[in-house]
C-alpha beads as a LAMMPS data file, in Angstrom:
LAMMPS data file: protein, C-alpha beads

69 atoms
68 bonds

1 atom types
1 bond types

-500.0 500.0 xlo xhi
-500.0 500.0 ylo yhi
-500.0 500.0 zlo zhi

Masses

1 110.0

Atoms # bond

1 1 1 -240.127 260.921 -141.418
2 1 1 -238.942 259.304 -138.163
3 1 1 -242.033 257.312 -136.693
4 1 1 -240.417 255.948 -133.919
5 1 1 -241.412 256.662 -130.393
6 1 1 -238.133 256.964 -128.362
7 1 1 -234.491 258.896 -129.487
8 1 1 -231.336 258.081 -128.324
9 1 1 -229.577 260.784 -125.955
10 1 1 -227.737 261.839 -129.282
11 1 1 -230.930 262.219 -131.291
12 1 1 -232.697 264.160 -128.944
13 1 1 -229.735 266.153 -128.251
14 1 1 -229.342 266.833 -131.939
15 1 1 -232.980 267.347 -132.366
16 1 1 -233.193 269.785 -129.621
17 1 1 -230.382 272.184 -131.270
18 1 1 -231.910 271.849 -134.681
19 1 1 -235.235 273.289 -132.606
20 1 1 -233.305 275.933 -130.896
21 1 1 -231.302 277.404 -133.485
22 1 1 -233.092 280.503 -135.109
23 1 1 -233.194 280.549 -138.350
24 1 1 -231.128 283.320 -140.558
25 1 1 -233.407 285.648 -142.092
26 1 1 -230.888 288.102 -143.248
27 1 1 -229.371 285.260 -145.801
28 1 1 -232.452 283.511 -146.761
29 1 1 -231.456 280.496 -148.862
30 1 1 -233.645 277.855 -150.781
31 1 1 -234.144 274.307 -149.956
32 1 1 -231.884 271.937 -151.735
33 1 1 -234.539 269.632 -152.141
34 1 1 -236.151 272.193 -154.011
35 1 1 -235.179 273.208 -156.948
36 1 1 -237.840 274.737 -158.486
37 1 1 -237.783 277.426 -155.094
38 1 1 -234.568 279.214 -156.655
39 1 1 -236.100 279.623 -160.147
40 1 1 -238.079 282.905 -160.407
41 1 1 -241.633 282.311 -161.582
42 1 1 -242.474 282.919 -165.338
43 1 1 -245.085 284.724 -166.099
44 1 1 -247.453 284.037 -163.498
45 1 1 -247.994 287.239 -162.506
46 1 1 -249.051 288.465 -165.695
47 1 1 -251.914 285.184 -165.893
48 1 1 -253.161 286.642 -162.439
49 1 1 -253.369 289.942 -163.292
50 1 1 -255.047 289.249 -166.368
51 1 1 -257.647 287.298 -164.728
52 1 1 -258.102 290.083 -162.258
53 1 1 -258.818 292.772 -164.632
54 1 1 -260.998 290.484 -166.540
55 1 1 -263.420 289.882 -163.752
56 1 1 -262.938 292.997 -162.799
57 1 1 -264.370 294.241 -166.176
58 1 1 -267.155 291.901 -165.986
59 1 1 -268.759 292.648 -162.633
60 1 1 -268.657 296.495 -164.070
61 1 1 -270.292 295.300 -166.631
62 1 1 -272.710 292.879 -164.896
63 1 1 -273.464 296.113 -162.476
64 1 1 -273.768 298.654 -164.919
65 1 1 -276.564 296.330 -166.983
66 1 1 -278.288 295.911 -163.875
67 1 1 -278.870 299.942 -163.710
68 1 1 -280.258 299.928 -167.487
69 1 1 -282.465 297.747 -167.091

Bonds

1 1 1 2
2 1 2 3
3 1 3 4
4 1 4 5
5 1 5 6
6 1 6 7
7 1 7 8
8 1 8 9
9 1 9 10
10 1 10 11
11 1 11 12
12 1 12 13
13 1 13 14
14 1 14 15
15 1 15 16
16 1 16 17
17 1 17 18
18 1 18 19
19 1 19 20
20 1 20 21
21 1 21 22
22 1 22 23
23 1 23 24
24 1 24 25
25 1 25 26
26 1 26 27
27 1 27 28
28 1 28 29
29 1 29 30
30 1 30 31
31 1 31 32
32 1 32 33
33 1 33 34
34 1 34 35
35 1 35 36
36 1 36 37
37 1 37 38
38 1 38 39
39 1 39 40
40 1 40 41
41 1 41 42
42 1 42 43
43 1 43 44
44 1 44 45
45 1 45 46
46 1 46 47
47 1 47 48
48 1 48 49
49 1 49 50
50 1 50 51
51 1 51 52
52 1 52 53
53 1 53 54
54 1 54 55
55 1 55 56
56 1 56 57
57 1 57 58
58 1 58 59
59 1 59 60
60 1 60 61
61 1 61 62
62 1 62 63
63 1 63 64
64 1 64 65
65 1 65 66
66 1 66 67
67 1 67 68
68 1 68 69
């Protein structure tokens, strides 16, 4: 990261355009610098479903207990 205060004409100028320039969302691409952003994830969704259902199933049960009682 650049901490310094002041740009040159050229940086600013370059800066500037970088600002300006919209970005393509029709051809979306990942970052270079990350590579982990073009592998799919593995299995995640199946760990957060999982957990879902799970406390799902036990505040059912935690309600349902509550009526018997």
């Amino acid at each position: 990261m650049d901490t310094r205060e002041s740009k040159t004409a050229q940086e600013e100028y370059e800066h500037l355009k970088e600002v300006r320039m919209p970005e393509d969302f029709e051809h979306l691409e990942p970052d270079e610098e990350q590579p982990e952003a073009k592998q799919p994830a593995k299995g995640w969704h199946w760990l957060l479903l999982g957990v879902a259902v799970a406390t799902a199933l036990f505040l059912i049960y935690r309600l349902l207990s509550a009526f018997w009682l």
